[in-house]
Kinemage of the C-alpha trace (Angstrom):
@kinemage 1
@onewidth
@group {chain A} dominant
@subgroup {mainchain}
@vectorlist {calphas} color= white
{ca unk a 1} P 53.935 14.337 -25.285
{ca unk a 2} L 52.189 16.543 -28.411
{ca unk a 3} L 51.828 19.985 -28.334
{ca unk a 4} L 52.664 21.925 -25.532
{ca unk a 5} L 50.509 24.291 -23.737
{ca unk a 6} L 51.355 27.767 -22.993
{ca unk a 7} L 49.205 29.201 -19.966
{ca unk a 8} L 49.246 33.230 -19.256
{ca unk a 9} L 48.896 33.918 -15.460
{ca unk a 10} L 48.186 36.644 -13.379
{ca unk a 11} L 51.587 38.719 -12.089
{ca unk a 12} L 53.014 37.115 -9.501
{ca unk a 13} L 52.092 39.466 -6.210
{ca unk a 14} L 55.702 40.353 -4.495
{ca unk a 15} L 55.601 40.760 -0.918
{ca unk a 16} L 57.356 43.108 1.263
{ca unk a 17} L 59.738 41.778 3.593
{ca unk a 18} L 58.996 40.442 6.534
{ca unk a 19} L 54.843 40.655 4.604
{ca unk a 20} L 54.127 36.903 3.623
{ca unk a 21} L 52.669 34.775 6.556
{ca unk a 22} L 53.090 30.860 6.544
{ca unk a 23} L 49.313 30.540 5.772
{ca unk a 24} L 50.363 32.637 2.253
{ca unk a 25} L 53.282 30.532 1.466
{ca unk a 26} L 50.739 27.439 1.800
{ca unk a 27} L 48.104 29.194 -0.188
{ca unk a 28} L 51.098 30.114 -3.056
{ca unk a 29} L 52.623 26.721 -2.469
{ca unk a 30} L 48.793 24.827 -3.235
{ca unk a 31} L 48.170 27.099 -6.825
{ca unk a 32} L 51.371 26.187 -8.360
{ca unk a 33} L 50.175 22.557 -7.437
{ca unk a 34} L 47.052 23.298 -9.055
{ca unk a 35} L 48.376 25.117 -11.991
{ca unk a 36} L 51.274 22.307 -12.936
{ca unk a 37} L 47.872 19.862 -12.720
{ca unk a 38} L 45.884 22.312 -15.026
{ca unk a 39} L 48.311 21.899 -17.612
{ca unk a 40} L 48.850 18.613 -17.478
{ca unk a 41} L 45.063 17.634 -17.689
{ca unk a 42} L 44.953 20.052 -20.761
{ca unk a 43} L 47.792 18.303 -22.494
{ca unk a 44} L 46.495 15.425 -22.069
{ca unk a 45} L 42.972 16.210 -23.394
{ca unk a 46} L 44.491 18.103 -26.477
{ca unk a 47} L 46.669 14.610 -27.387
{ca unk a 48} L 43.495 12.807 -26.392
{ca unk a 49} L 41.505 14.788 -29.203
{ca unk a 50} L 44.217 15.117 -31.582
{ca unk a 51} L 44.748 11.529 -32.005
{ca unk a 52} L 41.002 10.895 -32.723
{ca unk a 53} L 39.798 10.377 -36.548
{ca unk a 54} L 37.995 13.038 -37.562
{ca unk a 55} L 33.970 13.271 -37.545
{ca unk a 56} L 33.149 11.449 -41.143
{ca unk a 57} L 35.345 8.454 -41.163
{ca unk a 58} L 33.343 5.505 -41.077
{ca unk a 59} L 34.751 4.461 -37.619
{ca unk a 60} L 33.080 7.485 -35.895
{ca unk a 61} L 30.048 7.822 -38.263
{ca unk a 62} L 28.575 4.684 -38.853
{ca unk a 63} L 25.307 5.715 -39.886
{ca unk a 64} L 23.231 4.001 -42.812
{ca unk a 65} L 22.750 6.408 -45.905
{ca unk a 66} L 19.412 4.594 -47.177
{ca unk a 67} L 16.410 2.913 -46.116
{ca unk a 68} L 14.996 -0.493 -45.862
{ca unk a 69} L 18.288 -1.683 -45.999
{ca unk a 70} L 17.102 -5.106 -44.747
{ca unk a 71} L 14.033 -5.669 -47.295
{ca unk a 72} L 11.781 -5.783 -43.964
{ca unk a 73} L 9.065 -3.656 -45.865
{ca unk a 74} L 7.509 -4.071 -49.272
{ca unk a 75} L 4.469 -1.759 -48.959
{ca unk a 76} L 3.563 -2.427 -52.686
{ca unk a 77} L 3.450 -6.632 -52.667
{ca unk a 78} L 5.930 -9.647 -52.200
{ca unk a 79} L 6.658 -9.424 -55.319
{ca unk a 80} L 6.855 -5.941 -56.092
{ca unk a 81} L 10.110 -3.833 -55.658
{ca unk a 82} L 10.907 -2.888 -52.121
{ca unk a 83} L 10.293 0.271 -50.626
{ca unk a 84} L 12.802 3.129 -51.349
{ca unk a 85} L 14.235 0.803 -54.431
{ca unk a 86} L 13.320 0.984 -57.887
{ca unk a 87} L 13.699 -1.758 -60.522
{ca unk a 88} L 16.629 -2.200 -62.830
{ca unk a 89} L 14.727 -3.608 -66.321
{ca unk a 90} L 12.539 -6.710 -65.999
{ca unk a 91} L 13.626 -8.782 -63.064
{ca unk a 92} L 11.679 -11.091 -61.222
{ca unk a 93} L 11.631 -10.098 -57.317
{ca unk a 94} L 10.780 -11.975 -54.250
{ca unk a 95} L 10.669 -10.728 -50.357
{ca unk a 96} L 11.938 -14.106 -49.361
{ca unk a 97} L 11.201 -15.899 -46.002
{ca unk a 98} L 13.382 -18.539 -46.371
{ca unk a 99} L 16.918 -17.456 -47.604
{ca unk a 100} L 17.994 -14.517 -45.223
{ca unk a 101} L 21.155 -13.014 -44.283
{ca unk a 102} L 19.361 -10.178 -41.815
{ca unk a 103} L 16.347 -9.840 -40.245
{ca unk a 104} L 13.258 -11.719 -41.258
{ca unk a 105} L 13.178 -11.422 -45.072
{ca unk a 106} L 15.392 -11.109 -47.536
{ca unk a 107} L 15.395 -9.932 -51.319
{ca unk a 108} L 15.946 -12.566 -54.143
{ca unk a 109} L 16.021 -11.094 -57.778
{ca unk a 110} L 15.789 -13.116 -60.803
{ca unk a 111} L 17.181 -12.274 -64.097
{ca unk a 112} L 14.139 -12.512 -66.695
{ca unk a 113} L 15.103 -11.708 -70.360
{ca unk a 114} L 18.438 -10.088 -70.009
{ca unk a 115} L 21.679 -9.825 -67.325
{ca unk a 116} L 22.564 -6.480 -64.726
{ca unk a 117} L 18.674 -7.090 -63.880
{ca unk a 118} L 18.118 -6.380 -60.436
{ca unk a 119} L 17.354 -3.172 -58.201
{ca unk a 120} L 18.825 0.158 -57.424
{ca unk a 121} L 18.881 2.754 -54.773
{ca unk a 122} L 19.259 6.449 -55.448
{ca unk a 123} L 21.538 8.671 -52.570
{ca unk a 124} L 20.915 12.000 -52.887
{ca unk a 125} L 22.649 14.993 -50.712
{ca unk a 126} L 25.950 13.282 -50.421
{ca unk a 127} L 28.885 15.064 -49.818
{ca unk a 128} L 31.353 16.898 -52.649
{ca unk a 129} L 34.372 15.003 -52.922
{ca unk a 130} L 34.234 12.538 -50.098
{ca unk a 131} L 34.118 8.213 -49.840
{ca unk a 132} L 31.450 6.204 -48.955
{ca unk a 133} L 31.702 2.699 -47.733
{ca unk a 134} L 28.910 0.341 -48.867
{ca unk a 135} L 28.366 -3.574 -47.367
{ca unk a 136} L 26.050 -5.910 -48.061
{ca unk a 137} L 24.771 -9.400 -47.732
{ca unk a 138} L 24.566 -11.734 -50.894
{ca unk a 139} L 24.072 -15.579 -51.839
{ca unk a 140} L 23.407 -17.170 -55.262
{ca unk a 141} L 22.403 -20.407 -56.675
{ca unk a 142} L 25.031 -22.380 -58.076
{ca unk a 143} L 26.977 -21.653 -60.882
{ca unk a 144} L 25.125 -17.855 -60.546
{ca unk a 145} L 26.415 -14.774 -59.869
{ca unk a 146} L 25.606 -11.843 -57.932
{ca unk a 147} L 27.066 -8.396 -59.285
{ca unk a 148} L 26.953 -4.819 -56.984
{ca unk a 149} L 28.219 -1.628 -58.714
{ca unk a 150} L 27.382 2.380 -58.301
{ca unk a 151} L 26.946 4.964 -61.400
{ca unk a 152} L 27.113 8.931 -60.770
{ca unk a 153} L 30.111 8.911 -59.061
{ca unk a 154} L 33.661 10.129 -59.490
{ca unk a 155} L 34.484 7.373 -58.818
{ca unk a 156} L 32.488 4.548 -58.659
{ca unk a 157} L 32.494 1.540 -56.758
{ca unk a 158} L 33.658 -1.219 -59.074
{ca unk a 159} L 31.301 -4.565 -60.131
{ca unk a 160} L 31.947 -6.365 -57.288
{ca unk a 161} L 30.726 -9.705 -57.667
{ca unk a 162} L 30.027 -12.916 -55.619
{ca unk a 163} L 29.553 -16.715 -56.582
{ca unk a 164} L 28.713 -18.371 -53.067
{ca unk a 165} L 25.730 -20.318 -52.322
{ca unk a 166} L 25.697 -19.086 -48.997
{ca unk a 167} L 25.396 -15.589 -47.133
{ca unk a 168} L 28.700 -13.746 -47.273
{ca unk a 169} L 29.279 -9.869 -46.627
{ca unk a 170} L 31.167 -7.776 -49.610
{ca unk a 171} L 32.382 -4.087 -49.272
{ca unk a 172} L 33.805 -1.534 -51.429
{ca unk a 173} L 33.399 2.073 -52.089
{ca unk a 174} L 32.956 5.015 -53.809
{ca unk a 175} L 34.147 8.595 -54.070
{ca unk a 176} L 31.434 11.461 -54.890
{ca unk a 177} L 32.003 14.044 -57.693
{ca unk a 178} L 32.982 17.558 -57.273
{ca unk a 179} L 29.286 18.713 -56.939
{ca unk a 180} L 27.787 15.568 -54.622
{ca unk a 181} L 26.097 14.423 -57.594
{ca unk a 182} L 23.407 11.485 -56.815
{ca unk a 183} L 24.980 8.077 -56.602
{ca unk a 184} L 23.366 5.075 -58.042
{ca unk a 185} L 23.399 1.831 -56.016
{ca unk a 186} L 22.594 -1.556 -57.914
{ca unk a 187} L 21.962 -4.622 -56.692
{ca unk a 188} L 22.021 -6.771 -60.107
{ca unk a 189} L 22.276 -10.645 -60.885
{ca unk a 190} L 24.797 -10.547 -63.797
{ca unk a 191} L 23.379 -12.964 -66.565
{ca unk a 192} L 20.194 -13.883 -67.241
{ca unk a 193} L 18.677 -16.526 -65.351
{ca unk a 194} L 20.519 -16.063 -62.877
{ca unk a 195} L 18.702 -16.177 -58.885
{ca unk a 196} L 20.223 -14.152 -56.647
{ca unk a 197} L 19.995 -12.770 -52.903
{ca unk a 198} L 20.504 -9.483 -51.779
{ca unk a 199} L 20.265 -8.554 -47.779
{ca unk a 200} L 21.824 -5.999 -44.949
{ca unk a 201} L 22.713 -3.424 -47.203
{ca unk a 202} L 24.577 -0.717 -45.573
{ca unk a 203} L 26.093 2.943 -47.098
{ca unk a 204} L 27.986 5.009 -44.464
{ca unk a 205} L 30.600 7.683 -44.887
{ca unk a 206} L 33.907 7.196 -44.418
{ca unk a 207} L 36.665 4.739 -45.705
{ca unk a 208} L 35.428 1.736 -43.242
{ca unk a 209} L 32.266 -0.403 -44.289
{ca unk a 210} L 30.432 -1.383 -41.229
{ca unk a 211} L 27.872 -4.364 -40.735
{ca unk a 212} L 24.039 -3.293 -41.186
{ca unk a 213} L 22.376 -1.189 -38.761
{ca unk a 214} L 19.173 0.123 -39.891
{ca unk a 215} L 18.540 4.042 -40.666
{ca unk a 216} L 17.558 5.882 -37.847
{ca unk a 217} L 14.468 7.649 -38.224
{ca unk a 218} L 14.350 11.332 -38.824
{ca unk a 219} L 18.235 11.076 -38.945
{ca unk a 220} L 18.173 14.352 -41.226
{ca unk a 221} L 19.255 12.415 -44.770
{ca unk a 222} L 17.284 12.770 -47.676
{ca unk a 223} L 15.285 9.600 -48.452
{ca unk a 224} L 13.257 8.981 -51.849
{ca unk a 225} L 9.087 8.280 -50.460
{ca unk a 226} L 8.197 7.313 -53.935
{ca unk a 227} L 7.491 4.039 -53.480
{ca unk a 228} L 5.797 4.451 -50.567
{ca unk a 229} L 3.681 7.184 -51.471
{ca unk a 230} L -0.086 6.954 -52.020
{ca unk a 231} L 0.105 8.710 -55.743
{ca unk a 232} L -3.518 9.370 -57.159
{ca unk a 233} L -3.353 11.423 -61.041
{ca unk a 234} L -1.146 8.682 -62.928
{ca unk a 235} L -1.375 6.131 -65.078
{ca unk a 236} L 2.794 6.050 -65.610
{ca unk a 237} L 5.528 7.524 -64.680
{ca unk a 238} L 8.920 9.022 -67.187
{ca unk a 239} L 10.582 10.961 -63.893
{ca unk a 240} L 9.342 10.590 -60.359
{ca unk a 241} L 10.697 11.109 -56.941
{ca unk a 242} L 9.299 12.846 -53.137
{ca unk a 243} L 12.678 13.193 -51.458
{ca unk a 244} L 11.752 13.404 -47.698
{ca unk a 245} L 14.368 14.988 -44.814
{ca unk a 246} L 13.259 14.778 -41.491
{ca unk a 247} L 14.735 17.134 -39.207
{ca unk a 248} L 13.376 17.639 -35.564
{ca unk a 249} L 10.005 18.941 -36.127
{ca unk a 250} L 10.661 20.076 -39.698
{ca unk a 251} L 9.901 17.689 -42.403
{ca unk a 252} L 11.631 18.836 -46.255
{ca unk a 253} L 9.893 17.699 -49.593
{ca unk a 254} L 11.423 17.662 -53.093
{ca unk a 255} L 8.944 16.152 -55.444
{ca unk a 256} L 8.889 15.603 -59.157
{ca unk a 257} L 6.195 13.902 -60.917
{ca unk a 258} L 5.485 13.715 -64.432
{ca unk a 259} L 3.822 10.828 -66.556
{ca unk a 260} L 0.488 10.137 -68.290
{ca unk a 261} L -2.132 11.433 -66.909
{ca unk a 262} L -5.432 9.342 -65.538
{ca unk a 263} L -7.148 11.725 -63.298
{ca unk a 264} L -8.909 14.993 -63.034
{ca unk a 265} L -7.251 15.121 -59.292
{ca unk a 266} L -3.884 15.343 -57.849
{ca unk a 267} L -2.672 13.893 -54.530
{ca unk a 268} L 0.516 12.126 -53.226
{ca unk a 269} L 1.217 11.542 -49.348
{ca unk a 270} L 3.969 12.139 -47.470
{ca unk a 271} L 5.728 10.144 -44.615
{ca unk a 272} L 4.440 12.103 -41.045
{ca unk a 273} L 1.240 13.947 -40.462
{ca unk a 274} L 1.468 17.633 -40.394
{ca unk a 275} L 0.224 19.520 -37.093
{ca unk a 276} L -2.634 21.757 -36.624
{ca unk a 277} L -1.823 24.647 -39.104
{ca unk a 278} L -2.566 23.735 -42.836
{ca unk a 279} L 0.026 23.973 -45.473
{ca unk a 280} L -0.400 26.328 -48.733
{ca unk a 281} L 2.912 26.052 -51.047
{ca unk a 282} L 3.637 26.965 -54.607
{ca unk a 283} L 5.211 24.720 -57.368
{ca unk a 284} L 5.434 23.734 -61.143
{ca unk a 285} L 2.481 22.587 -63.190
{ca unk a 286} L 1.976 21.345 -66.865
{ca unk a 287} L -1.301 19.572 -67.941
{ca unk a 288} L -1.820 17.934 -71.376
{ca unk a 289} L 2.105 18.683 -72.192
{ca unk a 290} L 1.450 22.618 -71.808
{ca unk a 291} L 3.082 24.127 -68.803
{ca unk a 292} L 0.771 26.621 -66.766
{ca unk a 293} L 1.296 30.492 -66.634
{ca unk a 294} L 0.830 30.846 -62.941
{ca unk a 295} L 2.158 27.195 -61.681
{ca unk a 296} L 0.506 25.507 -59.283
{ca unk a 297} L -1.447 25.452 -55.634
{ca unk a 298} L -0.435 22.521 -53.394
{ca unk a 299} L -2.103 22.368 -49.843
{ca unk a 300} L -1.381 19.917 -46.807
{ca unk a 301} L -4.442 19.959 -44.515
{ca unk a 302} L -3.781 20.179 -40.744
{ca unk a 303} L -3.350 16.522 -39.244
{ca unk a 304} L -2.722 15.069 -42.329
{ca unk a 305} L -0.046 13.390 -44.792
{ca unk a 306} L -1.943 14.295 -48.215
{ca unk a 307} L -0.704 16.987 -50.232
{ca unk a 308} L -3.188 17.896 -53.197
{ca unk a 309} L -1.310 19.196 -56.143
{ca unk a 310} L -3.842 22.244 -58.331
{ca unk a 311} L -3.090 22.865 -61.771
{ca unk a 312} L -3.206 26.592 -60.799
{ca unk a 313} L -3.277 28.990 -58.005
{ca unk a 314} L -7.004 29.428 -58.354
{ca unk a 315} L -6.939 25.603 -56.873
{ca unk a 316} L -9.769 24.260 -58.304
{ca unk a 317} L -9.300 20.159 -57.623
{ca unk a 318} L -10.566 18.753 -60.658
{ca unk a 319} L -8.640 21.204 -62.694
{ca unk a 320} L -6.640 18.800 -64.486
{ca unk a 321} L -6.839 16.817 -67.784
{ca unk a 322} L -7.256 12.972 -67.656
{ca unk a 323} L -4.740 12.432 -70.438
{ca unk a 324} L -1.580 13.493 -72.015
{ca unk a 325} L 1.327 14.317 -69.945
{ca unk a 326} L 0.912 15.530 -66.319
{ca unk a 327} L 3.885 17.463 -64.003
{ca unk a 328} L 3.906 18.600 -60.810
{ca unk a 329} L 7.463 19.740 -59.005
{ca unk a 330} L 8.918 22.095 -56.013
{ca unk a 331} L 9.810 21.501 -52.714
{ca unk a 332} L 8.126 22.656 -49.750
{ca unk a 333} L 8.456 22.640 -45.707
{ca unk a 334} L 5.987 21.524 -43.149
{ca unk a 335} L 5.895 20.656 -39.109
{ca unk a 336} L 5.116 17.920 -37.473
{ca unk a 337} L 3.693 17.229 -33.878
């Protein structure tokens, strides 16, 4: 039956003889009844709960780890890389309408110049030491070759690959380092020249991959805005993310920006308008390759998503050089409505 429960009860209250009335013997007769059914419902919930997996396998956490898992938005063109990816060399991308395995587009990646060509996703704040299950949709042209591998890991999923000319899902997983170091997700076509389809990608924890289900939103995972982001002060980019965490009504930033600079002003936007309080934050600065002495102003006016980034704290906005190498970084905390 599982554990067994052991209940402490009051004393026992001996009557007297001759003391205890027919209407107590009823009354004692009803709370043993009521006690022996006590302790059976309680045994019964603890084997309920003890034969439950445990909060993190992927049968009781099914929740998708990153975003526009389904290619449904591609802020930056239909033939620019999705939002939330990031291209993997020189590939040739498509949102395509026609070839689909979830939702209403898909993403088809062409190998141009060289093979692994293809797009990645970055998952940052995973968990020390623990498995992830990832799932996707894929579908190639014949005699091509779809290949889906992670880097960062402790152990990564292996190059899984697929040669089928129609929709199929594959799983595998991976296991994170001792320190939750960010995993790499690519979605590659292996040679070059080859066409290939990627669609319903899913990451979740636990040992079980699970079909696509889209991220919830504000879900409280971190989530790289980069590519959605309206970025003004850049030419290029050599490092770039704005990590976004929504939690109730607090929104989290990590940003890092640094590239060749174009602009005398700084601004990038974040994902949710601010409420009616403005935002004044501190963080890194280095303009023309020389870091600052003081670091850097960054305000987010009240009912608004555009954070302006001030060479200094004496925020003056056209501060900055229009050349050489640019940085802004830090992490900041703002409400939302």
């Amino acid at each position: 039956m599982g554990e067994q429960f052991n209940v402490d009860l009051p004393p026992r209250f001996e009557y007297g003889e001759g003391e205890q009335t027919e209407k107590d013997r009823e009354l004692e007769d009803y709370l043993s009844k009521l006690t022996i059914s006590l302790d059976e419902m309680f045994k019964r919930i603890f084997n309920r709960f003890s034969s439950t997996k445990v909060v993190g396998d992927g049968t009781v956490n099914p929740t998708n780890l990153l975003s526009n898992g389904d290619f449904e938005n591609w802020t930056a063109g239909t033939t620019a890389v999705p939002d939330g990816w990031a291209l993997i060399l020189t590939p040739t991308l498509l949102r395509d309408t026609g070839d689909t395995g979830y939702g209403s587009y898909s993403a088809k990646v062409t190998a141009a110049g060289a093979g692994l060509e293809g797009i990645s996703f970055s998952l940052v704040g995973l968990k020390a030491s623990t498995t992830y299950s990832v799932s996707y949709r894929t579908k190639v042209t014949a005699g091509d070759t779809s290949q889906v591998l992670t880097t960062g890991a402790g152990t990564d999923l292996a190059a899984t690959e697929s040669t089928s000319t129609t929709f199929v899902t594959k799983t595998g997983t991976f296991i994170t380092d001792a320190s939750g170091t960010t995993v790499v997700l690519k979605l590659t076509a292996k040679a070059d020249g080859d066409i290939v389809w990627f669609d319903g990608v899913q990451v979740n924890q636990g040992e079980s991959a699970f079909a696509f289900s889209d991220k919830p939103a504000g879900e409280g995972v971190w989530a790289d805005y980069f590519a959605t982001s309206t970025i003004v002060g850049w030419s290029s980019f050599t490092d770039s993310y704005i990590y976004t965490k929504k939690i109730g009504k607090t929104v989290f930033v990590r940003y890092l920006l640094s590239g060749t600079s174009n602009s005398t002003t700084t601004t990038f936007t974040v994902p949710y308008n601010s409420i009616t309080f403005s935002l004044f934050a501190h963080g890194y600065t280095t303009d023309a390759g020389t870091p600052t002495t003081t670091g850097g102003l960054l305000t987010l006016a009240a009912n608004d998503t555009v954070v302006t980034c001030y060479k200094t704290m004496a925020g003056v906005a056209t501060d900055w050089t229009n050349n050489g190498t640019k940085t802004v970084a830090g992490q900041f905390c703002y409400e939302v409505a």
